[in-house]
Backbone as JSON Lines, residues from 0, in Angstrom:
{"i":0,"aa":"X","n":[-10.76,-24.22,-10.38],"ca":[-9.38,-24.58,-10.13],"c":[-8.62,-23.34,-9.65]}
{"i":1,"aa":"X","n":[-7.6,-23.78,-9.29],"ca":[-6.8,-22.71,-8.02],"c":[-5.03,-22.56,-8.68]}
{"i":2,"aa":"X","n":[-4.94,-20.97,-8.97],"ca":[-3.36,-20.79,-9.57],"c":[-2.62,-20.5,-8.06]}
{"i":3,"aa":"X","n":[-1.58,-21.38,-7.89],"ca":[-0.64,-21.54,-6.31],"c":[0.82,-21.25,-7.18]}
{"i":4,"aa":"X","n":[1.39,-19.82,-6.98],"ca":[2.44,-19.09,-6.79],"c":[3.47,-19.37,-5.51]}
{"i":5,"aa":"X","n":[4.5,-20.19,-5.18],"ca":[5.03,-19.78,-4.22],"c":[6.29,-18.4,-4.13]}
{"i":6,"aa":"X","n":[5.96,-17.19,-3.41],"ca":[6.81,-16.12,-4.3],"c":[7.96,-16.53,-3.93]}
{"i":7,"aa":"X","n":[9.3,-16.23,-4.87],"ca":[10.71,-16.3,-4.39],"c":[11.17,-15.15,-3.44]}
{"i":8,"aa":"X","n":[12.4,-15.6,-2.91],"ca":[13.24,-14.6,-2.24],"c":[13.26,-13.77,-2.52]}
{"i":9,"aa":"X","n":[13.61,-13.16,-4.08],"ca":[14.07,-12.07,-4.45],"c":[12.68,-11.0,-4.74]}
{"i":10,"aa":"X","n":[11.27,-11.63,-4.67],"ca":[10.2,-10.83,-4.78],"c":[9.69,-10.99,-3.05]}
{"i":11,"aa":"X","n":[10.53,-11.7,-2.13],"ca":[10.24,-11.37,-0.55],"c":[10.57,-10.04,-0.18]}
{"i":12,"aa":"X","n":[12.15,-10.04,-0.52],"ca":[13.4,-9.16,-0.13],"c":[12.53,-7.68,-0.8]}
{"i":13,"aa":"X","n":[11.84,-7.41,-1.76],"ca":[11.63,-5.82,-2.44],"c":[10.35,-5.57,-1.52]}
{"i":14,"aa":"X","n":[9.47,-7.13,-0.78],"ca":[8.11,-6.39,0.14],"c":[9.07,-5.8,1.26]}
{"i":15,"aa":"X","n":[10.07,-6.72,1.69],"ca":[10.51,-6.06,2.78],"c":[11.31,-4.44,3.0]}
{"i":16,"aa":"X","n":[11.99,-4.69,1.84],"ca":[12.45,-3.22,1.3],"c":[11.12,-2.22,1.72]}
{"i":17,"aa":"X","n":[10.24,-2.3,0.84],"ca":[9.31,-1.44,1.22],"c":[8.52,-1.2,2.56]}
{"i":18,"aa":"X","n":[8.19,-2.03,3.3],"ca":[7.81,-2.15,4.45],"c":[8.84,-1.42,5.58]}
{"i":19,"aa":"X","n":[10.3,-1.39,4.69],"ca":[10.88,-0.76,5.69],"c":[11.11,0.87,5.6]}
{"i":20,"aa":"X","n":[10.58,1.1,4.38],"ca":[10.25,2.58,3.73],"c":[9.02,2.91,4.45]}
{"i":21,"aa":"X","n":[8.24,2.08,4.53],"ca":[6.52,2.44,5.15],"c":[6.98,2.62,6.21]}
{"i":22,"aa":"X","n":[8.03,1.77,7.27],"ca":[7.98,2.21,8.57],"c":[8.53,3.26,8.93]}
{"i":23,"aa":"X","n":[9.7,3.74,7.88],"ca":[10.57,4.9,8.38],"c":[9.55,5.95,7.98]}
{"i":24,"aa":"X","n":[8.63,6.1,7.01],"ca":[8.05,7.05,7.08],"c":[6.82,7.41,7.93]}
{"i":25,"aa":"X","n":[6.35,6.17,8.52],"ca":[5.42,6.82,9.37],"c":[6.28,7.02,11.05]}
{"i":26,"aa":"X","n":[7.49,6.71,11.1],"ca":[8.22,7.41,12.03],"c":[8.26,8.51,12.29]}
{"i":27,"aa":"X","n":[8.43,9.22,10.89],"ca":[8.46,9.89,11.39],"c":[7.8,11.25,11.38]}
{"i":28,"aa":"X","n":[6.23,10.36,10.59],"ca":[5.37,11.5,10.74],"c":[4.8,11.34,11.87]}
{"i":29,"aa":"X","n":[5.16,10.22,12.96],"ca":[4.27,10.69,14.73],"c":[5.54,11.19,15.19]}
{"i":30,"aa":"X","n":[6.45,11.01,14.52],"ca":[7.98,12.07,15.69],"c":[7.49,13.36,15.35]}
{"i":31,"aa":"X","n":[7.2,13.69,14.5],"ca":[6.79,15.18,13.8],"c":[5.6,15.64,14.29]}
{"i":32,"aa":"X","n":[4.56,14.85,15.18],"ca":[3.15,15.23,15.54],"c":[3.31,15.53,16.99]}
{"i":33,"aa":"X","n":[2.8,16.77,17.54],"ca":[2.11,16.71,19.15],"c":[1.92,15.83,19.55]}
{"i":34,"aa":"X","n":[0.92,14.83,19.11],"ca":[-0.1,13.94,19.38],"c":[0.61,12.49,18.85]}
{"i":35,"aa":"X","n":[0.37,11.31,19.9],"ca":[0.96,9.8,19.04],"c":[-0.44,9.66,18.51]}
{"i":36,"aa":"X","n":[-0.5,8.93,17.06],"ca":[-1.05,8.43,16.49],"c":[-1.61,6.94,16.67]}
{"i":37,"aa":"X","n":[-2.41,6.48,17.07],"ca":[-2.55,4.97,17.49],"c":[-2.63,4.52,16.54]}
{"i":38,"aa":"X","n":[-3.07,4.5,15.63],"ca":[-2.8,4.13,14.06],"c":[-1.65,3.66,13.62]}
{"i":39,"aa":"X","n":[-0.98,4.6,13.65],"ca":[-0.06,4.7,13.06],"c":[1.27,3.75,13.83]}
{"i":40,"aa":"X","n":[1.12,3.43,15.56],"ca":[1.4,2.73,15.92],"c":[1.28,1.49,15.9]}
{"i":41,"aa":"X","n":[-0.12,1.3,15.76],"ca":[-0.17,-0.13,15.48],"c":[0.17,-0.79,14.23]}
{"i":42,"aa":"X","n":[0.19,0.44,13.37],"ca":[0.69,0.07,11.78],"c":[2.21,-0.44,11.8]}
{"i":43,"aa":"X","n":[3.08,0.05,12.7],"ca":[4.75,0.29,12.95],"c":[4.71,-1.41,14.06]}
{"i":44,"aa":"X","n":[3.61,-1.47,14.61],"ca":[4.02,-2.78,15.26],"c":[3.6,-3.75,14.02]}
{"i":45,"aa":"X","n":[2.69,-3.71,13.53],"ca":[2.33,-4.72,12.54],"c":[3.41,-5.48,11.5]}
{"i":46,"aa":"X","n":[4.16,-3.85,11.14],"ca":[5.38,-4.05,9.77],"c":[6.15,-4.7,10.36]}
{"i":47,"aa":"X","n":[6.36,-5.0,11.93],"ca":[7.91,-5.18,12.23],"c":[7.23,-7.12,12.26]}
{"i":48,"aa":"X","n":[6.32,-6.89,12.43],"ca":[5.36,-8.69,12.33],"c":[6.1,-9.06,10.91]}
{"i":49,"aa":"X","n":[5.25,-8.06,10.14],"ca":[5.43,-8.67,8.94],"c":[6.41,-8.87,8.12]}
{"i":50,"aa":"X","n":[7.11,-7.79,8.23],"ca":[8.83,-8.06,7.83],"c":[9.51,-9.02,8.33]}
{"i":51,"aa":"X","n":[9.4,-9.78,9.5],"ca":[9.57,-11.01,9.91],"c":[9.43,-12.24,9.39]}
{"i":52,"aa":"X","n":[7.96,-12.19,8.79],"ca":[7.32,-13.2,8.12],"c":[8.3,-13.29,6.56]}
{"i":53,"aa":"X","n":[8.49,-12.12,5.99],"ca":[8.79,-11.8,4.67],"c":[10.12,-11.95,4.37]}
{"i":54,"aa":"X","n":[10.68,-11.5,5.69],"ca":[12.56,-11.85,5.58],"c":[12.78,-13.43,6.4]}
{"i":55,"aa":"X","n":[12.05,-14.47,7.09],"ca":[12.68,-15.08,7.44],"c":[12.57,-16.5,6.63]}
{"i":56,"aa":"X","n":[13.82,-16.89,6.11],"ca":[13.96,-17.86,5.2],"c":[13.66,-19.45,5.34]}
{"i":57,"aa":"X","n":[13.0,-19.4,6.96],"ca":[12.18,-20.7,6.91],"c":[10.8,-20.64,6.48]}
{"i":58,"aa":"X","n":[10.32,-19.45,5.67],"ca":[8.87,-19.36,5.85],"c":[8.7,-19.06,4.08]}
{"i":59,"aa":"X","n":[7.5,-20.11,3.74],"ca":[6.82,-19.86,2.31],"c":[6.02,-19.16,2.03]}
{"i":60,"aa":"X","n":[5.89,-18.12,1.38],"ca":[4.57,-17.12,0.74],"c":[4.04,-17.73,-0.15]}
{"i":61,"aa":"X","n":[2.34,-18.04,-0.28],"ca":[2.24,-18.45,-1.27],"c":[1.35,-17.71,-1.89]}
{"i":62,"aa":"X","n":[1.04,-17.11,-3.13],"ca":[-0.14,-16.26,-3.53],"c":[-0.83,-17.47,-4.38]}
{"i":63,"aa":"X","n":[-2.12,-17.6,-3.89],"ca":[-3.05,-18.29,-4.45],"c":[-4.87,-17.74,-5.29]}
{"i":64,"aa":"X","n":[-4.44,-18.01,-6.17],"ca":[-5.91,-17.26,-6.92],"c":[-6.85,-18.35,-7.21]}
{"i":65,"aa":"X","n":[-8.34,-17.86,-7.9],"ca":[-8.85,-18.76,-8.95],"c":[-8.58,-18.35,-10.03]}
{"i":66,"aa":"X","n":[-8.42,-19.71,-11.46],"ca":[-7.77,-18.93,-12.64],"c":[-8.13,-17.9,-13.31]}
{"i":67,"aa":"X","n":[-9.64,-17.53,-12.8],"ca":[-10.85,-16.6,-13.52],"c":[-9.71,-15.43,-12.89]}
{"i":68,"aa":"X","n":[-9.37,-15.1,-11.97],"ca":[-8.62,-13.87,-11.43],"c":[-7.32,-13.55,-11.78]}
{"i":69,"aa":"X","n":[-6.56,-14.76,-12.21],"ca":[-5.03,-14.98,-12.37],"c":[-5.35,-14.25,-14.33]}
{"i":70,"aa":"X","n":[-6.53,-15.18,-15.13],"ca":[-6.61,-14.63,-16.12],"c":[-7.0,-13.24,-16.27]}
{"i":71,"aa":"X","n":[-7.67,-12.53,-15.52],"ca":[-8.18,-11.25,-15.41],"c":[-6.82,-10.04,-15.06]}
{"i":72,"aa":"X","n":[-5.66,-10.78,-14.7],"ca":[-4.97,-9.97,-13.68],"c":[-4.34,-8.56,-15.19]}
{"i":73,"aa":"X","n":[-3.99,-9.18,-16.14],"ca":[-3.18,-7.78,-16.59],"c":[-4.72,-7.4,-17.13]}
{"i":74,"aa":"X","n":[-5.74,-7.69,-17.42],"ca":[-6.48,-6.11,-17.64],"c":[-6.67,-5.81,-16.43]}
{"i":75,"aa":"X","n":[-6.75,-6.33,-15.02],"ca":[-7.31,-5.47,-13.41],"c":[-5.82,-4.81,-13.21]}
{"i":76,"aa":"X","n":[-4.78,-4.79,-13.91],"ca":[-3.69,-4.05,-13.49],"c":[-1.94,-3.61,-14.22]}
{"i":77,"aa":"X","n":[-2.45,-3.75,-15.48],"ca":[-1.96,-3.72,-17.0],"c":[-0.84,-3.95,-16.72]}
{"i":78,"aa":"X","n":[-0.37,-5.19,-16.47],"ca":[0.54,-6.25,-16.37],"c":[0.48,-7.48,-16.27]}
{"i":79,"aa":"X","n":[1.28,-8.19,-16.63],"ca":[1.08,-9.8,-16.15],"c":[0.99,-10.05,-15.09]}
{"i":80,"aa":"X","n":[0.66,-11.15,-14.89],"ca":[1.48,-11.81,-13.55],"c":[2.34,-12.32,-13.81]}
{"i":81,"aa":"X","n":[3.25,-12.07,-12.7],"ca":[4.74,-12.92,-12.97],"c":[4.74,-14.16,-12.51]}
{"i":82,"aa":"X","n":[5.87,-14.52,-13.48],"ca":[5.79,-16.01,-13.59],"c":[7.38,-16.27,-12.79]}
{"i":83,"aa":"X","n":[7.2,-17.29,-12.06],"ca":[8.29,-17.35,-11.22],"c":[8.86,-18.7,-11.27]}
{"i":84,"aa":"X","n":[9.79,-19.16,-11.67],"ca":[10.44,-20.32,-11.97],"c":[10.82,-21.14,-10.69]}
């Protein structure tokens, strides 16, 4: 059997927060390089994908496990999983 999470807004809004920390910082470690990074570019096109996905409010995230994993989760990462109403 299968644990289906759909995450809320307010746990969308903190990936996107961060994603937008990931992008400013790899800004501006290829502004800071000789050399562009292709990596690191394609990483900066990817976030701006995915922050899309994460901020736009017609779209559902859903995290889906098996329960063997959902039960495993606070010893694989000494926390619960959150439970989202």
């Amino acid at each position: 059997m299968k644990v289906t999470v759909n995450l809320p807004r307010e746990q969308k809004d903190i990936i996107v927060d961060a994603l937008k920390v990931y992008q400013e910082a790899i800004r501006k470690i290829s502004a800071g390089s000789d050399f562009q990074n292709e990596h690191l570019n394609y990483t900066d096109f990817d976030i701006i994908g995915l922050s899309g996905i994460f901020s736009d409010m017609g779209v559902d995230i859903r995290v889906e496990m098996t329960e063997e994993v959902h039960d495993k989760f606070v010893h694989n990462h000494g926390v619960d999983f959150p439970e989202y109403v």
